[in-house]
N, C-alpha and C positions, 0 to 999 in steps of 0.2 A: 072470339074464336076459341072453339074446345081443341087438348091435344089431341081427343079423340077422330076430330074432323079432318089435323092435319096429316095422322098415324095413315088415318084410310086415304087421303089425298095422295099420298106420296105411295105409297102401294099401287094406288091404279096406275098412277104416275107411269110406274116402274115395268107394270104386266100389260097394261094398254089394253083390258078385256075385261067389261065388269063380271063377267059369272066368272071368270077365271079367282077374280082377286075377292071378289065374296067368298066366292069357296074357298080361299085360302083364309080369310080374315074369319070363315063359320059363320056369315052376316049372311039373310036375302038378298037377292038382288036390288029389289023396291028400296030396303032398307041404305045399300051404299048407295045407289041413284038419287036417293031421298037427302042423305048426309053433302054428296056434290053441289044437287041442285041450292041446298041452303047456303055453303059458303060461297057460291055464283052468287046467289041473292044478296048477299051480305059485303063481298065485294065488288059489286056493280059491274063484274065482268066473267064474259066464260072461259072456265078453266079449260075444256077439254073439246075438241071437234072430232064429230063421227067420221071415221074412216071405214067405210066397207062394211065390212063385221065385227072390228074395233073401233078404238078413237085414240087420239095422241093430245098431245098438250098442244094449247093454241100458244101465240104469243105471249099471251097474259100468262100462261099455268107455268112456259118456262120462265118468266121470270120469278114468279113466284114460287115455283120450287126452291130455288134457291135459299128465299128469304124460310121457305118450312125446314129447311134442310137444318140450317142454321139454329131455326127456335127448338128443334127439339135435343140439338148435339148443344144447345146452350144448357136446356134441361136436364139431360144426361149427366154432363159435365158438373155440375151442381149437386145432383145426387152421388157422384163418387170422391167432390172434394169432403162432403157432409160425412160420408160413412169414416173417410181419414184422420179427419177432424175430430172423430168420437171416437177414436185407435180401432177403426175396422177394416183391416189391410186389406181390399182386393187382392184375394189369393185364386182366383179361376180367369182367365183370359180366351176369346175367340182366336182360333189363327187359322187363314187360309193361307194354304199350302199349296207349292206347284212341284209333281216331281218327289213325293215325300223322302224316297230312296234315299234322294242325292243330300238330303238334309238329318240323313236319320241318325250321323258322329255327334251334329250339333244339341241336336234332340234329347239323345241318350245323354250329352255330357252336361247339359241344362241341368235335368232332370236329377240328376244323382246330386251338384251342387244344391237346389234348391225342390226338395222333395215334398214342401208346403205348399208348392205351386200346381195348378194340375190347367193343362192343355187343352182344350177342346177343338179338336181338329176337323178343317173341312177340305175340301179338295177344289180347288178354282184351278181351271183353264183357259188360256187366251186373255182377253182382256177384262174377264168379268169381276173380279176382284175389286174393281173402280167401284162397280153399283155396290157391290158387297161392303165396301167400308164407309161407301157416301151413304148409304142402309142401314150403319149399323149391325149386318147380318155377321162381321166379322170385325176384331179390332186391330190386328195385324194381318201384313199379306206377307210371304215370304216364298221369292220364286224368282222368277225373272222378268225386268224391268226396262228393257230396250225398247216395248214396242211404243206404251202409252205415257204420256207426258201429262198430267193430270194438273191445272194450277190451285189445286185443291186439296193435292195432296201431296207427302214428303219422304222423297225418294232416299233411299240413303243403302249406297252402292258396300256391299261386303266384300264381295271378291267379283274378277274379270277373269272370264276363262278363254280360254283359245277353241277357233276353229278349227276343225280338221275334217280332211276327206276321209269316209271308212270304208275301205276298200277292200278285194278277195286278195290276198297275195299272190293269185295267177293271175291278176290285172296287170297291166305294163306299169299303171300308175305307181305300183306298190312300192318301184325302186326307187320313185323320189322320197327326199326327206319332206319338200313343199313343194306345194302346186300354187299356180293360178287358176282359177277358176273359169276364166275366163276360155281357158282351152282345153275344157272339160266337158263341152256342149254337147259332144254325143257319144254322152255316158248314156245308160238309163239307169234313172235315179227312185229310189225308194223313199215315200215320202212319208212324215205322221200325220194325221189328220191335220184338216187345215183350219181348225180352230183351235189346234194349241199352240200354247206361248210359242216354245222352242219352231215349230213348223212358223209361225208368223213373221218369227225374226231369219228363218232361212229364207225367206222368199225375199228378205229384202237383199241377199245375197246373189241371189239368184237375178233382180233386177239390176244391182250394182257390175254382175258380171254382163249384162244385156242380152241374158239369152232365156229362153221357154224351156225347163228341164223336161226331157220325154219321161214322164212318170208312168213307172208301169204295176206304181203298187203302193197304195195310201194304208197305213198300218199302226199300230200302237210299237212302243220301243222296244218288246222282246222280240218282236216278229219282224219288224225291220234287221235286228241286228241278225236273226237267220238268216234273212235272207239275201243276207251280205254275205256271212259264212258259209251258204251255200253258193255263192256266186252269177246269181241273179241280176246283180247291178250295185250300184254303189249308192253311200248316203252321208248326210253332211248332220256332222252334229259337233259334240264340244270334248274337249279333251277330258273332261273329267269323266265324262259317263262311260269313254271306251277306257279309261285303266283300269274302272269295274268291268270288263269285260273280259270271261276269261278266254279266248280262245286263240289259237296259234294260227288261225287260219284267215286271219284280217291285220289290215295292217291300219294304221290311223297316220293321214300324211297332213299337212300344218296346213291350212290355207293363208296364203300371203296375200292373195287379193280373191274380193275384196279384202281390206283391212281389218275389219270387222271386228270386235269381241263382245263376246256376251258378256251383258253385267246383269249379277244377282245380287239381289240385297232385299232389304225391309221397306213396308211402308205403311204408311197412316194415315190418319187426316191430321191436317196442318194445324185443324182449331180444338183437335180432341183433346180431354186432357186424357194425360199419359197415368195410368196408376200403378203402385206396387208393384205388382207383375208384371206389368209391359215396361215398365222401365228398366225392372230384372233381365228381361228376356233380350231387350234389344244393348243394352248394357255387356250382357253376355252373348252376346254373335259378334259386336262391334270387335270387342277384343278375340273373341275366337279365332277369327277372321284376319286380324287386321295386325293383331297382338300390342 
């Protein structure tokens, strides 16, 4: 088996459309169909069943992803204890980032201690972060961690922040210091898109209070927070993001139930190995964080 068989296996793997992942690998089409068919040949089984106008992994492909996942973060992994071992400090790291804002004190105060290191940053939302580090596409995730339990990868909580209801100060609710949520059902609620982190961990809020929020506006975070300060309806987020908020005309009241806390922190793969820099970096959030 070439690594090259397994690079392209696990890329279709990933996109489930061969001209999609050809064109991304710059390969023909014939030519990744051609590279498939061989290691089907070779392991006596089909990796992949047509779906429609895609294909997905059969039983066989997912087990054996696994086992490709493994051979090539074995490989990886090899090549950066080699480079350490000949005093070649891994000084550039991947990081997916959720929310950069909310992370941009830790960033900044990284970066001034250790100025030989340099960040390459990308932007994950929701739970894609997972494929991104089982990929390779990123070596750290740093964001929030509530939704996805991964036993492949290593969660490591920095801080827990509080929920809160943000609300117009001409709302009644404004005068509590905390709410239940539960008796909040006919607010209307302004939501963010429901593929991001933070949106995925409020819906579970939303089902632990047992109610359908009348959502009357799916939005990104600066236009939510108008249209809270404009008095449109109300929205559920975390206390840190409304102290960044400068405005006099919202209030932010504590949610006691559900109980909920968001937890943010770092994550990895369990079997990666950790180099120079990423052991700097998570080394310095630990205590930034935790002190």
């Amino acid at each position: 088996m070439e690594i090259l068989q397994l690079r392209y296996f696990l890329e279709l793997a990933n996109r489930q459309h061969v001209s999609k992942t050809a064109e991304y690998l710059h390969i023909s089409q014939p030519s990744l169909s051609s590279t498939i068919k061989k290691m089907e040949d070779e392991l006596g089984v089909p990796l992949f069943i047509r779906n429609g106008r895609g294909i997905v992994l059969s039983d066989y492909g997912k087990v054996y992803r696994d086992y490709a996942e493994d051979a090539l973060l074995a490989l990886d992994n090899g090549r950066s204890v080699l480079k350490e071992m000949h005093g070649e400090r891994e000084t550039t790291f991947k990081l997916g980032m959720l929310s950069p804002y909310v992370w941009a004190d830790l960033i900044s105060a990284f970066e001034k201690k250790y100025p030989e290191i340099n960040i390459s940053r990308y932007s994950y939302e929701g739970n894609l972060y997972v494929s991104g580090l089982l990929d390779n596409k990123i070596d750290l995730y740093l964001g929030g961690i509530n939704v996805t339990n991964d036993p492949r990868l290593h969660y490591d909580t920095l801080y827990v922040d509080q929920m809160v209801l943000l609300v117009n100060r001409k709302n009644p609710l404004s005068r509590l210091k905390e709410v239940d949520l539960r008796f909040c059902e006919n607010e209307n609620y302004i939501n963010l898109g429901e593929d991001t982190n933070l949106q995925q961990f409020i819906d579970t809020l939303y089902a632990a209070a047992n109610f359908k929020p009348n959502v009357i506006m799916e939005c990104d975070y600066t236009l939510r927070d108008q249209m809270v300060i404009d008095n449109h309806g109300v929205s559920i987020t975390t206390k840190k993001a409304t102290d960044q908020l400068r405005s006099r005309e919202v209030k932010a009241v504590k949610i006691v139930y559900p109980p909920y806390k968001r937890r943010l922190g770092l994550v990895w793969r369990k079997k990666a190995y950790l180099t120079y820099a990423q052991k700097k970096f998570i080394e310095f959030a630990d205590k930034y964080y935790k002190g």
